[in-house]
N, C-alpha and C positions, 0 to 999 in steps of 0.2 A: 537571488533567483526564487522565485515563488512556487507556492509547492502544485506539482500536480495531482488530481486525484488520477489513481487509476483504475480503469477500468473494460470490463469483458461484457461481451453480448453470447448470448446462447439463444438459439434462435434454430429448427430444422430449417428455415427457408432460408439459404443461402443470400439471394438477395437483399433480406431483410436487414441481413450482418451486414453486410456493402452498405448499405444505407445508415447503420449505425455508427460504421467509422468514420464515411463523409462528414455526419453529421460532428463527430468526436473533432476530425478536424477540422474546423470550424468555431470550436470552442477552446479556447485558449487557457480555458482550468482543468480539458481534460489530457490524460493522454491512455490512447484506447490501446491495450496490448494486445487482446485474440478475440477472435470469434471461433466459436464454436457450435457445431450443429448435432451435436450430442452429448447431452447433461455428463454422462459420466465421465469422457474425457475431460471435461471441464471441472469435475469434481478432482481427478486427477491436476489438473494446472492449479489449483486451489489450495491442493496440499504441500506446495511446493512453490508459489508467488504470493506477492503479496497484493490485495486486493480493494479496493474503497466501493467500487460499486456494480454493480451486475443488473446488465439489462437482461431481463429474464422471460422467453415466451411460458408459454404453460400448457397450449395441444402441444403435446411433444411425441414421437413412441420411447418406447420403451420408458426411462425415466422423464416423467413430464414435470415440470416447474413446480409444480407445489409440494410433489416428493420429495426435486433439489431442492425447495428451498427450506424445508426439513433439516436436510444435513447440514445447511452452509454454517461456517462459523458467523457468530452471534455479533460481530462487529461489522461485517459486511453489511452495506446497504441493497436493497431488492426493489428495482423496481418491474413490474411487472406490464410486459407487452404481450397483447393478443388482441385478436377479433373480436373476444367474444365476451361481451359483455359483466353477464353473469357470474365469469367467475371473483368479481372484484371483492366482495366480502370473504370469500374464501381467503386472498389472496391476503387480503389486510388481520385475518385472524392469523397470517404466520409474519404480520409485524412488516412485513411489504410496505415502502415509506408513500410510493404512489402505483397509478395504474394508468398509463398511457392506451389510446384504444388505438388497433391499427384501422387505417390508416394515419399516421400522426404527422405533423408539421415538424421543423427544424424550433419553431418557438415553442412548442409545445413537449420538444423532447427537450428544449434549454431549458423551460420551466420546471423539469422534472430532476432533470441533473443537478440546479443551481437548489433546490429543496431538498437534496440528500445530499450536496457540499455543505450547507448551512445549516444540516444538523450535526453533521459530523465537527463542523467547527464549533458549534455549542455545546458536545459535548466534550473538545479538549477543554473549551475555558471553564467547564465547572470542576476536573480538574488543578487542585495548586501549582501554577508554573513554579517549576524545581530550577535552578540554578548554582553553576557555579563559580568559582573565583578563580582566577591564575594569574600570575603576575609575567604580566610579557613587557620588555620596554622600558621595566623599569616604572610601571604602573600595574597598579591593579586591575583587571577585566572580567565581568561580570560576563558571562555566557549564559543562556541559555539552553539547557539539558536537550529540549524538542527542537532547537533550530542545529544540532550536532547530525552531520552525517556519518563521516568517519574518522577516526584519531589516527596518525599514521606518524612511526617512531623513524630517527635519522640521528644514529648514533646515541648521541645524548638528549636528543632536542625531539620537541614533540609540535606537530602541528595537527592543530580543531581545523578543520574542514567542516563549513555553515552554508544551510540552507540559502539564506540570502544575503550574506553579510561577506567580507574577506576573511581568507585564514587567519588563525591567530597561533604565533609561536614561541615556542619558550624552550629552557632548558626544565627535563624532568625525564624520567624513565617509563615506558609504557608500563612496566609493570607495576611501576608505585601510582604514578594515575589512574591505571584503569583501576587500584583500591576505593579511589574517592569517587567513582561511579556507582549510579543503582545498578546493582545486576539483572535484573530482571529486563532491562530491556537493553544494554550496551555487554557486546561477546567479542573474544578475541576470536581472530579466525587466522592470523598470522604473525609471527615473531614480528611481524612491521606493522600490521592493523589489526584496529577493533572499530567495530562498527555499531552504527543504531539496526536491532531488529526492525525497527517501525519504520525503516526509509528503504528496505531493500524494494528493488524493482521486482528481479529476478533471482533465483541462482540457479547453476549445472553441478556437474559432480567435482571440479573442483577450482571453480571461479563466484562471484557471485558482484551483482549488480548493485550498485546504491548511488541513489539519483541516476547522474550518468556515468558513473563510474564505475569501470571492471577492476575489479580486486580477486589476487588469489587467496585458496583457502589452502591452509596448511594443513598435509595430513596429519600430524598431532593435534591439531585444533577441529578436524572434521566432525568427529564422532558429539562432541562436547554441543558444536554449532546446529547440529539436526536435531539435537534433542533439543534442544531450547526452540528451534522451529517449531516443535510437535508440543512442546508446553502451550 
């Protein structure tokens, strides 16, 4: 399964969002999760999903586009929709990767999408792919850290859940594996799963989404899983 980017429109003009997720589906590398007609609510769904790209207008009231995009976290890509011209340098001094003018074409919003997918893919590979070993089968199998969604335990036996590939399972205990993990980005959230931070879709207060998969969170493991969200 290939990965999607995901992504939010914020936009006052209602319309404008309808037209952003048309366009989302249509594009078979994204998948659009909300529109929003007011920056702050959006900065709320921010602190709490996880995000690749943001179509972003900029006349807004109250918080307008260049104030959010101020606050947004520093890995999110911005691109910047509006009418009006002028504000394009502005927009690129807060790191804004393009700037679409409305009225914009379906090729011209792909053009913009597929340049904030393809930097984001340049910068995982200047990153060193981290990998690990397991022996399933009776062979040794070389996984990859970033193609891990979730680890999920069954008694003795553990199965990797991958982004595009099939499970792979073996006999090991969750908690001596999840040792040989980086911590920084792979958290237990239940006596039966640990998950990649970097693949959640969503979470609620005590479920949480990766790829497409609903997983619960165990209340021993909640307190531990929010904060590492807020790291």
């Amino acid at each position: 399964m290939a990965r999607k980017y995901r992504l939010i429109a914020i936009d006052d003009e209602s319309p404008s969002i309808r037209l952003i997720e048309k366009f989302c589906s249509e594009n078979t590398n994204i998948c659009f999760l909300e529109g929003f007609v007011s920056a702050k609510k959006a900065l709320s769904f921010l602190s709490k999903n996880m995000v690749d790209i943001i179509i972003l207008d900029i006349e807004m009231p109250g918080m307008n586009g260049l104030e959010f995009a101020g606050k947004c976290p520093g890995n999110v890509k911005i691109i910047f929709s509006t009418a009006f011209e002028q504000f394009a340098i502005e927009g690129f001094n807060l790191s804004a990767i393009d700037y679409i003018l409305k009225p914009y074409s379906i090729d011209r919003f792909n053009q913009s999408v597929d340049k904030a997918i393809r930097i984001i893919e340049l910068e995982s590979l200047q990153k060193p792919e981290e990998e690990i070993v397991v022996k399933a089968n009776y062979s040794n199998k070389r996984i990859k850290l970033d193609s891990i969604l979730y680890i999920e335990s069954l008694d003795d036996n553990i199965t990797i859940n991958l982004i595009d590939t099939e499970s792979v399972t073996f006999r090991n205990t969750l908690k001596a594996f999840t040792q040989e993990l980086p911590d920084n980005n792979f958290i237990r959230i239940h006596r039966s799963f640990v998950i990649a931070l970097n693949k959640i879709t969503s979470y609620q207060r005590n479920k949480v989404v990766v790829g497409d998969k609903e997983l619960p969170i165990g209340l021993q493991y909640k307190d531990a899983f929010l904060s590492a969200l807020n790291q």
